[in-house]
N, C-alpha and C positions, 0 to 999 in steps of 0.2 A: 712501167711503174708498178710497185707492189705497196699494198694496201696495211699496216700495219701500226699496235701502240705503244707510245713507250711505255716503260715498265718502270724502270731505272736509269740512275748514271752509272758510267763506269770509270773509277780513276784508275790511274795506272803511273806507277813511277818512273820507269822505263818504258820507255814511246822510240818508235821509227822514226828518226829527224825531222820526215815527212809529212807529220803527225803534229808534232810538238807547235802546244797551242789551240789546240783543235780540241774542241769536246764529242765525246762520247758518250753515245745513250744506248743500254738496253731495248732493243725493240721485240713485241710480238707480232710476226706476222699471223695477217687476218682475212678471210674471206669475207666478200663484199658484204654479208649479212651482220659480219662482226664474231663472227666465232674466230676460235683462235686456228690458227694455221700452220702446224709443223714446231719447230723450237726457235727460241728467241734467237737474237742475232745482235752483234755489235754494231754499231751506225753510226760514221762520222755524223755531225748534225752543221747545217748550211742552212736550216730557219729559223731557229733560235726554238725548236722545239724543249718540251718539258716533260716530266713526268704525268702523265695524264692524257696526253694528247694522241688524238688521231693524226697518223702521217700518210705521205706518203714517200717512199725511198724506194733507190734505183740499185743495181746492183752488178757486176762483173765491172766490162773497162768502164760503162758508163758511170760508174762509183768515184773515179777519178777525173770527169768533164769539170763536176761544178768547181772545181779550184782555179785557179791563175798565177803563175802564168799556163797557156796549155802546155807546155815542155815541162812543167811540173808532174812529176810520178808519184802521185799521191800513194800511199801503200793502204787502199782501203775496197774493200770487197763490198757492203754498204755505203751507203750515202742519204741520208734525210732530206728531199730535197722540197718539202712543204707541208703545212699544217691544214689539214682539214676539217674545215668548217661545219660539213655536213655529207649525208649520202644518202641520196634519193633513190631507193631500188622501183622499177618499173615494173 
C-alpha cells in the first residue's frame, strides 16, 4: 500500500466499460513524512475519498481486487483503497 493525497477529480467522457460509474480522483503520491512523492497519478476511488484527503492506494493487479465480481477486469492501474485518519511517525 502506497501513501498518498488527493489533489483533484478527474472526469472523463469516454471511460473503459470497466470503468464506467467509477470515480476518479487525482492522487499525489507521498512519503511517510508527507512530502510529495514522484508525479500525480490517476485513482479509481473505493472510499468515497475527496479532495483533501490522506489516502491510501494500491497499485498493479492489486488495483483491480477491490471490485466484484473477482472475474471482473477492472482496467485500473490505481485503486484508493482507504482514508486516513492520521500518521504516527516513530
Amino acid at each position: 500500500m502506497n501513501l498518498g493525497h488527493v489533489i483533484g477529480s478527474i472526469w472523463a467522457t469516454r471511460k473503459d466499460p470497466s470503468i464506467e460509474g467509477k470515480r476518479m480522483l487525482l492522487v499525489q503520491p507521498l512519503f511517510a513524512d508527507g512530502s510529495p512523492k514522484g508525479r500525480p497519478l490517476a485513482a479509481l476511488d473505493t472510499a468515497d475519498a475527496g479532495p483533501g484527503d490522506r489516502v491510501l492506494y494500491v497499485t498493479s493487479a492489486e488495483a483491480a481486487l477491490p471490485f466484484r465480481p473477482p472475474q471482473d477486469l477492472t482496467a485500473s492501474d490505481a485503486t484508493i483503497v482507504g482514508v486516513v485518519d492520521r500518521v504516527d511517525i516513530g
